[in-house]
Jmol script that loads the backbone (N, CA, C; Angstrom):
load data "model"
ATOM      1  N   UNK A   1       7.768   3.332   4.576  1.00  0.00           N
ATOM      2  CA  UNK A   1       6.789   2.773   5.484  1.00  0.00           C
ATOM      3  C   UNK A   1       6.309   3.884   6.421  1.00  0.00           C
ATOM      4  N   UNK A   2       5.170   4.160   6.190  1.00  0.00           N
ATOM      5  CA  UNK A   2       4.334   5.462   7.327  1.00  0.00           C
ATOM      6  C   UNK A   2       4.485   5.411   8.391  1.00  0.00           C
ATOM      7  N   UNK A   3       4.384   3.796   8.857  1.00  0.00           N
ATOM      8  CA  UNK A   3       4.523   3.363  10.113  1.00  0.00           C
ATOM      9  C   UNK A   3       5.024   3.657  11.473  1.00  0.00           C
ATOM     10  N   UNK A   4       6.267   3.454  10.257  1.00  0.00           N
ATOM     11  CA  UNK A   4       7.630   3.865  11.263  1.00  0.00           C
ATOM     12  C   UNK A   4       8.140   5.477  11.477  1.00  0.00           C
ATOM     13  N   UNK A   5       7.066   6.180  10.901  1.00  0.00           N
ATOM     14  CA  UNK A   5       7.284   7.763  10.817  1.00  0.00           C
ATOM     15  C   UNK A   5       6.388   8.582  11.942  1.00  0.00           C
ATOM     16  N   UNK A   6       6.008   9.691  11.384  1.00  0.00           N
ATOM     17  CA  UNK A   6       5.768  10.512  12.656  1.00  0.00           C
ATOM     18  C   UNK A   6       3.831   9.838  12.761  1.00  0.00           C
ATOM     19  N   UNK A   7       3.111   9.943  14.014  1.00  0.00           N
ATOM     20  CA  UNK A   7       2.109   9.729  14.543  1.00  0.00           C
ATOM     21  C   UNK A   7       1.097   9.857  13.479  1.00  0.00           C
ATOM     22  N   UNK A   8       0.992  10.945  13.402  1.00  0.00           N
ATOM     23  CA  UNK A   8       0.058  12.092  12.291  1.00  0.00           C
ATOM     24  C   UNK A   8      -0.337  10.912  10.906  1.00  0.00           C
ATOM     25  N   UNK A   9       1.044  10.547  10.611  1.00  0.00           N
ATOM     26  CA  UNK A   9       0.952   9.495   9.208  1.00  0.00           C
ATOM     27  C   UNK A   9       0.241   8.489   9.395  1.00  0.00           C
ATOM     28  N   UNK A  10       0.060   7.967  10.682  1.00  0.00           N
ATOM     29  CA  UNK A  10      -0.351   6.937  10.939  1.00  0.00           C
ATOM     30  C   UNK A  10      -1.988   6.372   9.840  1.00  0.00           C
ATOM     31  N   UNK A  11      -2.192   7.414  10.131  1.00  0.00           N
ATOM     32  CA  UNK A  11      -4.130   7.956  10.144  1.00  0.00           C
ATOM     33  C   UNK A  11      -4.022   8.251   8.629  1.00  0.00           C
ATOM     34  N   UNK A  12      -4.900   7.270   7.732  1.00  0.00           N
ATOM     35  CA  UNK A  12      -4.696   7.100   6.434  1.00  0.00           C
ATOM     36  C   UNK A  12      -6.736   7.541   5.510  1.00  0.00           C
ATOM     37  N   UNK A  13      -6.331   8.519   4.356  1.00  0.00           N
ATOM     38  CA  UNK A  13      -7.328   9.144   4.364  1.00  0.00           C
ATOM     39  C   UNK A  13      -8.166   7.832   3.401  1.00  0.00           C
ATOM     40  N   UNK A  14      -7.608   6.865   2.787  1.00  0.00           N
ATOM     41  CA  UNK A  14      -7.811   6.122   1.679  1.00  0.00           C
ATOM     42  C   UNK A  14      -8.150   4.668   2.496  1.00  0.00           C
ATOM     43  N   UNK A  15      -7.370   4.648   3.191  1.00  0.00           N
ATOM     44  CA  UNK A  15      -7.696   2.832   3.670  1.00  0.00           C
ATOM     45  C   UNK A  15      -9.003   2.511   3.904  1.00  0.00           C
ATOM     46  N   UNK A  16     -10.735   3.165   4.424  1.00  0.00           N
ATOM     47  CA  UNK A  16     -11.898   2.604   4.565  1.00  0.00           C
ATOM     48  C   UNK A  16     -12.145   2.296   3.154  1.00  0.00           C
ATOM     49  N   UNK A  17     -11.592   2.526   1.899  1.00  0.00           N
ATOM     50  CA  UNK A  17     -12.107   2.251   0.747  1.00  0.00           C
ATOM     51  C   UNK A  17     -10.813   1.462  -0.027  1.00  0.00           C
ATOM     52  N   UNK A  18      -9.938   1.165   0.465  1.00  0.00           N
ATOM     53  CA  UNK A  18      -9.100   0.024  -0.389  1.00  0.00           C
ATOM     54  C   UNK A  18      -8.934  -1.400   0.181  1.00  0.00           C
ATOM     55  N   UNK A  19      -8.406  -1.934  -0.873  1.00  0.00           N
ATOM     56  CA  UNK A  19      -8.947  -3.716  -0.884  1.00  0.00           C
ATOM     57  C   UNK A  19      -7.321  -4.155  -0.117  1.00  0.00           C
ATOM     58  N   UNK A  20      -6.601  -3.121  -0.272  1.00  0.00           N
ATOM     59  CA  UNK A  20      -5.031  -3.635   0.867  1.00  0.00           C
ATOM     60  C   UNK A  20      -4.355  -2.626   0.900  1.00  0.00           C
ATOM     61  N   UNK A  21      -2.929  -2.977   1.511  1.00  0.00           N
ATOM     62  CA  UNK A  21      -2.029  -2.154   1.787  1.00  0.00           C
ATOM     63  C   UNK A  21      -0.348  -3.087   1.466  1.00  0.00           C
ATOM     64  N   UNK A  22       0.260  -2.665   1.377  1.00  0.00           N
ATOM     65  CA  UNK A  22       1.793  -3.084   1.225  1.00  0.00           C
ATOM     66  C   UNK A  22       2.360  -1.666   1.399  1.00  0.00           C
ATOM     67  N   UNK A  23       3.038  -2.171   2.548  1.00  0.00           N
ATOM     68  CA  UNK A  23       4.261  -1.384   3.274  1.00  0.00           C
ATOM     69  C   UNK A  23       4.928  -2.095   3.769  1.00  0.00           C
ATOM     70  N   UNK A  24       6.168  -1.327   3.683  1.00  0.00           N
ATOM     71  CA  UNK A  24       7.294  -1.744   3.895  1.00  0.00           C
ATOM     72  C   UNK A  24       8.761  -2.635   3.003  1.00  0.00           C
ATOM     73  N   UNK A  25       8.065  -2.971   2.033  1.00  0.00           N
ATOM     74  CA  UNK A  25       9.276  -3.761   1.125  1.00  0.00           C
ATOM     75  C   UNK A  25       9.942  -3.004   0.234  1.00  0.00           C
ATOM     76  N   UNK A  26       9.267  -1.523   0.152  1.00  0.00           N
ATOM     77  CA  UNK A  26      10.843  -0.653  -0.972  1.00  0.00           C
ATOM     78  C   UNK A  26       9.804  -1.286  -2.339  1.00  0.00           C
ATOM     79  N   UNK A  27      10.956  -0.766  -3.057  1.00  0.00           N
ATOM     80  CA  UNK A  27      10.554  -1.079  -4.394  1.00  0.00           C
ATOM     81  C   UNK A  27       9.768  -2.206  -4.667  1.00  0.00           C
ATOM     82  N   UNK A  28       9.941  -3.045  -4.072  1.00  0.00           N
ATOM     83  CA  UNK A  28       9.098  -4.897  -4.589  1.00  0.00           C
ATOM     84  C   UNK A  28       7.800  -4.397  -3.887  1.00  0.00           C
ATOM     85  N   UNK A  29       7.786  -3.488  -3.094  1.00  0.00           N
ATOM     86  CA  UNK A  29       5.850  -3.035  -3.242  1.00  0.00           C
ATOM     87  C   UNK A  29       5.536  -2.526  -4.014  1.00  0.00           C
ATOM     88  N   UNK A  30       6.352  -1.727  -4.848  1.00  0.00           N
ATOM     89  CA  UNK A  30       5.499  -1.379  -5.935  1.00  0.00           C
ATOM     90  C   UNK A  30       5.227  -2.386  -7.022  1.00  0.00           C
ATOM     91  N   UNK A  31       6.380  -3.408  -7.184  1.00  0.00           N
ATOM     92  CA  UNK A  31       5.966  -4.190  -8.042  1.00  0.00           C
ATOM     93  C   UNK A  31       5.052  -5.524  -7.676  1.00  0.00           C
ATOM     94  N   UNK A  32       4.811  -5.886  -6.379  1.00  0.00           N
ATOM     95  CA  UNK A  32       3.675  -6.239  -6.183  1.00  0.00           C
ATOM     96  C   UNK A  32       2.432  -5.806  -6.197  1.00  0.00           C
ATOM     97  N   UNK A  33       2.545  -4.667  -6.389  1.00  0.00           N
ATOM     98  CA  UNK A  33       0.718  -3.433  -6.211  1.00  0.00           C
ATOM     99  C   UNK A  33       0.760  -3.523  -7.857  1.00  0.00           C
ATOM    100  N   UNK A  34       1.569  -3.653  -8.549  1.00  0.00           N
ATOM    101  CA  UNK A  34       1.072  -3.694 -10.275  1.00  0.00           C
ATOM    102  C   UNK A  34       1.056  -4.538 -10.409  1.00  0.00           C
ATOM    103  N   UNK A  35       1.644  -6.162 -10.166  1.00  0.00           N
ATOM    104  CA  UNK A  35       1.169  -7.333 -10.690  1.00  0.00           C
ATOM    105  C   UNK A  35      -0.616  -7.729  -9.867  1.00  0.00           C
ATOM    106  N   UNK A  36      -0.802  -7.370  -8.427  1.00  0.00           N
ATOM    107  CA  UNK A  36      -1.987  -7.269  -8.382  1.00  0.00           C
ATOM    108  C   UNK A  36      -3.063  -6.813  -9.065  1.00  0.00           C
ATOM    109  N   UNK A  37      -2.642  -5.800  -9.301  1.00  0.00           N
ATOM    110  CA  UNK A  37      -3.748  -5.117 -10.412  1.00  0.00           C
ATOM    111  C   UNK A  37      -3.629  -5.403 -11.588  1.00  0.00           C
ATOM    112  N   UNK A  38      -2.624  -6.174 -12.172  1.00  0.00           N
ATOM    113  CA  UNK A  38      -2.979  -6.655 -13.790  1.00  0.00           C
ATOM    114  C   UNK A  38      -3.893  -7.991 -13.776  1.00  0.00           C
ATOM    115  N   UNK A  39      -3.386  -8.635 -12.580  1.00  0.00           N
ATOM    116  CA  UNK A  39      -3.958  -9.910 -12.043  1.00  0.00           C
ATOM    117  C   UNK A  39      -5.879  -9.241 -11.991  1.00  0.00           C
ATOM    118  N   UNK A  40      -6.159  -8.381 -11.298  1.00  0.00           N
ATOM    119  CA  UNK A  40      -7.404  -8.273 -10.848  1.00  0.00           C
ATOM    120  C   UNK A  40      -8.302  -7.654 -12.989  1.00  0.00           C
ATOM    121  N   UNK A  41      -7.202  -7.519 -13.415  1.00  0.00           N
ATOM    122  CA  UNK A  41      -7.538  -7.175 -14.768  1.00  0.00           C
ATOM    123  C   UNK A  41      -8.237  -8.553 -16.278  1.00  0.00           C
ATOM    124  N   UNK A  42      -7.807  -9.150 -15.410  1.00  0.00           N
ATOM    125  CA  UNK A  42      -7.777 -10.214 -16.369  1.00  0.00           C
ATOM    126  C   UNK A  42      -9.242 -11.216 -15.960  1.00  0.00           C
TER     127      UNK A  42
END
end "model"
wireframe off; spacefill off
backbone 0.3
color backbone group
């Protein structure tokens, strides 16, 4: 989680052009960011 890290991280070069974010859950974000996107596939 960036969040909780140094200031600097805060400030994200990608977020004005993505549809979300997931931080913070460890591994089950990643496997929520791929069932989203198979979902947005179909």
């Amino acid at each position: 989680n960036v969040y909780t890290r140094e200031a600097f991280r805060h400030t994200s070069v990608v977020a004005p052009i993505a549809t979300g974010q997931i931080a913070g859950l460890g591994w089950r974000g990643y496997a929520l960011a791929l069932q989203w996107f198979i979902d947005r596939q179909q």
